[in-house]
Phi, psi and omega in degrees: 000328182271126164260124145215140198200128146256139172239182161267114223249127192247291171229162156309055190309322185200163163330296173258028172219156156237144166262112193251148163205130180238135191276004204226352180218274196245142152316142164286137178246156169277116160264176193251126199275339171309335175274355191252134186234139180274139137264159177284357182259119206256145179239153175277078174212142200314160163297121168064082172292180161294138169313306164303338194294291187311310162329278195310321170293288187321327166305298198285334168301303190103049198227132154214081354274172190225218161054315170216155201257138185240072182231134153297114178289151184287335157276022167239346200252331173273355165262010160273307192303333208272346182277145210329319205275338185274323171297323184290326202286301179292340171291280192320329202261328158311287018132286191285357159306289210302167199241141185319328176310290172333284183292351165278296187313325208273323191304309192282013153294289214288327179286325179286345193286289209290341167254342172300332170304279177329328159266330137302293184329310197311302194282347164293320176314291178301339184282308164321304206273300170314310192284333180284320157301313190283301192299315175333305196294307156312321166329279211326299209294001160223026156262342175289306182307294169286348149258340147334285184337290170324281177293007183238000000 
């Protein structure tokens, strides 16, 4: 989930996007100028060079690639992992990993996970099942009661 990469800011395409290019990791793309951390460092090359023009300038700084920096800051990338959906997102990528060992293991997790549940639950259950039982019985018994009344 954390990205770093330099890449090359070739022009300013809109207010918040730029047209980037690393001759060595991705094709040009359109970015988010929000996604970009800037460096000083600048090459002598023309708007929207050729893929070589640009090679040979990154050679000759001694820059391969150079110019912006490409980071998801880590207080964003920890605040992804910790919300519901990046814990899932990180669960799901376990999960398609593991080896018949692995997925043995996860099942007999779910399974010791499902009677410790199963062993709370059980005595709220029957505590649930008494109390329902015990208010019926009261019902009857005034409803028993207000006809007793009732014939005398």
């Amino acid at each position: 989930l954390f990205i770093s990469h330099r890449v090359v800011v070739l022009v300013l395409l809109r207010i918040l996007s730029a047209l980037v290019d690393a001759p060595d990791i991705l094709m040009r793309s359109e970015m988010s100028v929000k996604s970009l951390s800037c460096t000083d460092i600048k090459l002598g090359i023309g708007r929207i060079p050729e893929q070589k023009v640009l090679i040979n300038a990154l050679k000759s700084a001694g820059k391969l690639p150079a110019l912006f920096l490409l980071v998801f800051k880590e207080s964003d990338n920890y605040k992804l992992e910790r919300s519901s959906w990046g814990e899932d997102f990180l669960v799901r990528k376990k999960r398609e990993s593991p080896n018949d060992s692995g997925r043995s293991k996860v099942m007999l997790g779910k399974i010791k996970k499902c009677k410790v549940i199963r062993q709370k639950i059980l005595p709220l259950e029957r505590a649930r099942r008494e109390l329902a039982i015990r208010f019926c019985r009261e019902k009857i018994e005034e409803r028993r009661r207000k006809l007793l009344k009732d014939e005398k």
